[in-house]
SERO-4910 file (N, C-alpha, C, O; in steps of 0.05 Angstrom, whole numbers):
BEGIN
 pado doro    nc1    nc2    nc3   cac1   cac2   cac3    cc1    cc2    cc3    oc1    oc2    oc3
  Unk    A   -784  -1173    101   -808  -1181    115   -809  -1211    116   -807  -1226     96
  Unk    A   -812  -1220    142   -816  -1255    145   -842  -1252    149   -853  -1233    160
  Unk    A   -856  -1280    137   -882  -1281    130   -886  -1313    139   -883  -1333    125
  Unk    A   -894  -1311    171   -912  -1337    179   -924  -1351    187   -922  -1348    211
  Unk    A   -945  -1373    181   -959  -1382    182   -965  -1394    207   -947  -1410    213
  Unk    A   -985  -1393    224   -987  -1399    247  -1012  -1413    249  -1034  -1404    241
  Unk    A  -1008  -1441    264  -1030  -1467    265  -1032  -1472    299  -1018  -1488    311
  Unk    A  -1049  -1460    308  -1051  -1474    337  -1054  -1502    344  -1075  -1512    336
  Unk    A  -1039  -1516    356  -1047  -1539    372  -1066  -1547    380  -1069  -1571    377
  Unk    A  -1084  -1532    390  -1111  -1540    406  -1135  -1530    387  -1131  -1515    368
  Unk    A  -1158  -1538    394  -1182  -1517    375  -1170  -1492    392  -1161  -1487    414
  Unk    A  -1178  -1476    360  -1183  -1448    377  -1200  -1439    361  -1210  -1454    345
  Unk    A  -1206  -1411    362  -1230  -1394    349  -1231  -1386    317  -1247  -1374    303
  Unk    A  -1195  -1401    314  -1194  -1391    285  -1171  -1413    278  -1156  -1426    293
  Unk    A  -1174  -1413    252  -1162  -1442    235  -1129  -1436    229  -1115  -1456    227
  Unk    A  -1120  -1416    227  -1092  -1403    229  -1086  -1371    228  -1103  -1354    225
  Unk    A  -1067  -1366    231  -1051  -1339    237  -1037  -1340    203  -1030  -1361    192
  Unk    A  -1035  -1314    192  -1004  -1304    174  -1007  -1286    192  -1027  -1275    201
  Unk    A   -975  -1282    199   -960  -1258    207   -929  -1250    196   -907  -1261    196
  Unk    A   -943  -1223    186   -915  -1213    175   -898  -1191    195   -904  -1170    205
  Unk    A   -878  -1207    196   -859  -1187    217   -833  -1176    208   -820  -1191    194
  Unk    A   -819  -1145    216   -810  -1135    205   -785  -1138    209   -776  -1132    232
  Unk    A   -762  -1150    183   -737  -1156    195   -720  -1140    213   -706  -1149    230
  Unk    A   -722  -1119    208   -706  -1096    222   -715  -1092    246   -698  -1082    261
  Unk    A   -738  -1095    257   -742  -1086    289   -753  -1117    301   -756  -1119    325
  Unk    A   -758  -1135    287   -773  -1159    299   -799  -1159    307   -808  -1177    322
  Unk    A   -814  -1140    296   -840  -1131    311   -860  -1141    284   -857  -1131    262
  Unk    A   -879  -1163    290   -901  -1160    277   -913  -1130    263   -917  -1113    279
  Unk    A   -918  -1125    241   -930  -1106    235   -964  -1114    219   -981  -1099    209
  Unk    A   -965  -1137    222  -1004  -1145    208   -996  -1177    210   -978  -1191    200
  Unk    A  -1023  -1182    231  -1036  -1206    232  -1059  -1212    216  -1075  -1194    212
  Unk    A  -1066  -1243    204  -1088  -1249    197  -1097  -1260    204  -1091  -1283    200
  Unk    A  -1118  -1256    217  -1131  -1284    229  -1153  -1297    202  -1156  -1283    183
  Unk    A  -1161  -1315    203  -1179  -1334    194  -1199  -1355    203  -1187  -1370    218
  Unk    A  -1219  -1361    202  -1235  -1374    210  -1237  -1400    210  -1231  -1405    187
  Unk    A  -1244  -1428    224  -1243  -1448    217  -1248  -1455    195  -1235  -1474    188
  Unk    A  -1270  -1443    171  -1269  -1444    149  -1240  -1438    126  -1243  -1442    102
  Unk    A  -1225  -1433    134  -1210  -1406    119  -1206  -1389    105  -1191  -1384     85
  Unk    A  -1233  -1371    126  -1239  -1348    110  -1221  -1324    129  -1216  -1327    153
  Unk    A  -1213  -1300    111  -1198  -1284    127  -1223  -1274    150  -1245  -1270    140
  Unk    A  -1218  -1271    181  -1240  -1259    188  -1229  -1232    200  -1244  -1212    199
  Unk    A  -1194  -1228    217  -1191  -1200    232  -1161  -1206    221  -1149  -1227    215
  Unk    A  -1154  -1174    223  -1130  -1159    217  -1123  -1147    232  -1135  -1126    233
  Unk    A  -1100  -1150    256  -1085  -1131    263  -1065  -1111    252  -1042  -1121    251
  Unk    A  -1066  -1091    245  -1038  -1077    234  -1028  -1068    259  -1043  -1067    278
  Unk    A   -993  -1058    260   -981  -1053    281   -963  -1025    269   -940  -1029    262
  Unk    A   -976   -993    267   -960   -982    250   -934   -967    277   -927   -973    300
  Unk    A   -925   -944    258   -919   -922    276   -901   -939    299   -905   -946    322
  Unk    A   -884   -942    284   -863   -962    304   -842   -944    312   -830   -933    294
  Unk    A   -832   -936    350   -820   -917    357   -795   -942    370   -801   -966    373
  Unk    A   -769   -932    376   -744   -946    385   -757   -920    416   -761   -895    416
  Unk    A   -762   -944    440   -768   -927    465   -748   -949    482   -752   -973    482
  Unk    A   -729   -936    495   -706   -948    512   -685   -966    495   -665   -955    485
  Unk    A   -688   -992    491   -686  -1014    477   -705  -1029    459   -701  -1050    447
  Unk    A   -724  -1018    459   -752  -1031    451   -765  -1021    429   -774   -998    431
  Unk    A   -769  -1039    400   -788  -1021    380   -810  -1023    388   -812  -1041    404
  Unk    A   -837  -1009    384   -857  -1010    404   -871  -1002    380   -860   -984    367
  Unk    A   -893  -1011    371   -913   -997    355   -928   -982    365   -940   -992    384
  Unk    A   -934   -954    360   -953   -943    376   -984   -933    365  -1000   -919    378
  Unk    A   -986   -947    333  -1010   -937    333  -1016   -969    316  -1005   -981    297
  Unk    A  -1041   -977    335  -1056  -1003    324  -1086  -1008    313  -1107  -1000    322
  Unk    A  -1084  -1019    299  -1117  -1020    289  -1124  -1054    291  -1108  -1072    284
  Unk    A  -1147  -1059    299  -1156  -1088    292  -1181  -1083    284  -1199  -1072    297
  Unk    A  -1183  -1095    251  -1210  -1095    233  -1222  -1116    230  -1212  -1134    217
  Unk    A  -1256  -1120    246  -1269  -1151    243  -1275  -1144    211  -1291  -1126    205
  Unk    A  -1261  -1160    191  -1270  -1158    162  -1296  -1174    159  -1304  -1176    136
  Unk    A  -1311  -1187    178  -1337  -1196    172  -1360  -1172    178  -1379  -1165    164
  Unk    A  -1350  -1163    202  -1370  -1147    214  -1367  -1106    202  -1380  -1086    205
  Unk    A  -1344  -1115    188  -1340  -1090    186  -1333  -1062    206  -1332  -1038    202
  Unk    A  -1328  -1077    223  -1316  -1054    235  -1291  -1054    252  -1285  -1076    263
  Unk    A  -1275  -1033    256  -1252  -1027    264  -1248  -1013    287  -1265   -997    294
  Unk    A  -1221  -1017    304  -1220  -1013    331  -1195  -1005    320  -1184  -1018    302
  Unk    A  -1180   -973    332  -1156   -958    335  -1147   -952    358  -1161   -940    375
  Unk    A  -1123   -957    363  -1106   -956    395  -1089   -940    384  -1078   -945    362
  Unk    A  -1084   -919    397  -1054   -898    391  -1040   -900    421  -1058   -895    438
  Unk    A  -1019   -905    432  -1006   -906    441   -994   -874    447   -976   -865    433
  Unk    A  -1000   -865    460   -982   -832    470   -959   -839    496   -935   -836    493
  Unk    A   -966   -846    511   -950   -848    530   -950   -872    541   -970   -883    549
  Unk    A   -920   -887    541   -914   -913    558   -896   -907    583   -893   -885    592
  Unk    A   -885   -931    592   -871   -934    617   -866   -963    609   -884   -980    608
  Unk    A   -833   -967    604   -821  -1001    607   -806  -1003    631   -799   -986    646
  Unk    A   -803  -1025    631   -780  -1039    649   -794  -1022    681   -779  -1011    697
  Unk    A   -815  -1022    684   -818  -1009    714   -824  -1028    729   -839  -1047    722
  Unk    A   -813  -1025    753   -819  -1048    777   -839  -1047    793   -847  -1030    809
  Unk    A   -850  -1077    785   -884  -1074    795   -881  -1103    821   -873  -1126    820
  Unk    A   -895  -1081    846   -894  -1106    869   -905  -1137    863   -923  -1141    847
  Unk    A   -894  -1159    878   -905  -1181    872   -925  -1183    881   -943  -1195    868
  Unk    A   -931  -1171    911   -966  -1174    920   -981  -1168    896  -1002  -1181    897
  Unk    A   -978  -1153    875  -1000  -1137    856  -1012  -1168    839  -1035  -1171    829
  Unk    A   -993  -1185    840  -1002  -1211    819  -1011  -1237    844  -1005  -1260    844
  Unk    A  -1022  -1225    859  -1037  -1254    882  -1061  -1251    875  -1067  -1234    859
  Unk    A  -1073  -1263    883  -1112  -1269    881  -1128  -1246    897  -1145  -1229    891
  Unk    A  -1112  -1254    925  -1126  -1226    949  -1114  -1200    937  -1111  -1185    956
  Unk    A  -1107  -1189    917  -1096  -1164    905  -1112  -1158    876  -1118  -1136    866
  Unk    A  -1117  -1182    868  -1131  -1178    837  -1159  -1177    837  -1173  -1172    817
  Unk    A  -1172  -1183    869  -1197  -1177    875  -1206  -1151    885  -1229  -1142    882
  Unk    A  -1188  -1140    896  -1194  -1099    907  -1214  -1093    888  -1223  -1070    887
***
């Protein structure tokens, strides 16, 4: 497991990142965020990691506000990679429909 510390450049909403990522697939498996104070404030975990085409893919995620106490779960059932998506779809007159 590599374990690192991440300091944004600019203000942002929180004072740094740890992220531990997993040597064998390269995939983040738990973020920490922290607060400009540096207090821990949210946790991503990244479990349930599937090999789909070329790709480890986590498919079940949780992000926990540890201030507010509460938690948000994403399961992942069905994807689609590498699919070819028109360029009109990323213009302005397309992102307004």
């Amino acid at each position: 497991m590599w374990v690192l510390k991440l300091i944004p450049k600019n203000k942002a909403d929180y004072d740094h990142l740890i992220m531990y990522v997993d040597k064998r697939y390269y995939v983040p498996v738990r973020i920490e965020f922290y607060d400009r104070g540096g207090n821990l404030w949210k946790v991503l975990e990244q479990k349930r990691i599937k090999k789909i085409k070329n790709y480890h893919i986590p498919t079940l995620l949780s992000m926990e506000d540890v201030k507010k106490k509460h938690k948000t779960v994403m399961e992942i059932k069905n994807i689609e990679l590498d699919v070819k998506i028109p360029k009109k779809v990323f213009t302005k007159r397309y992102l307004r429909r």
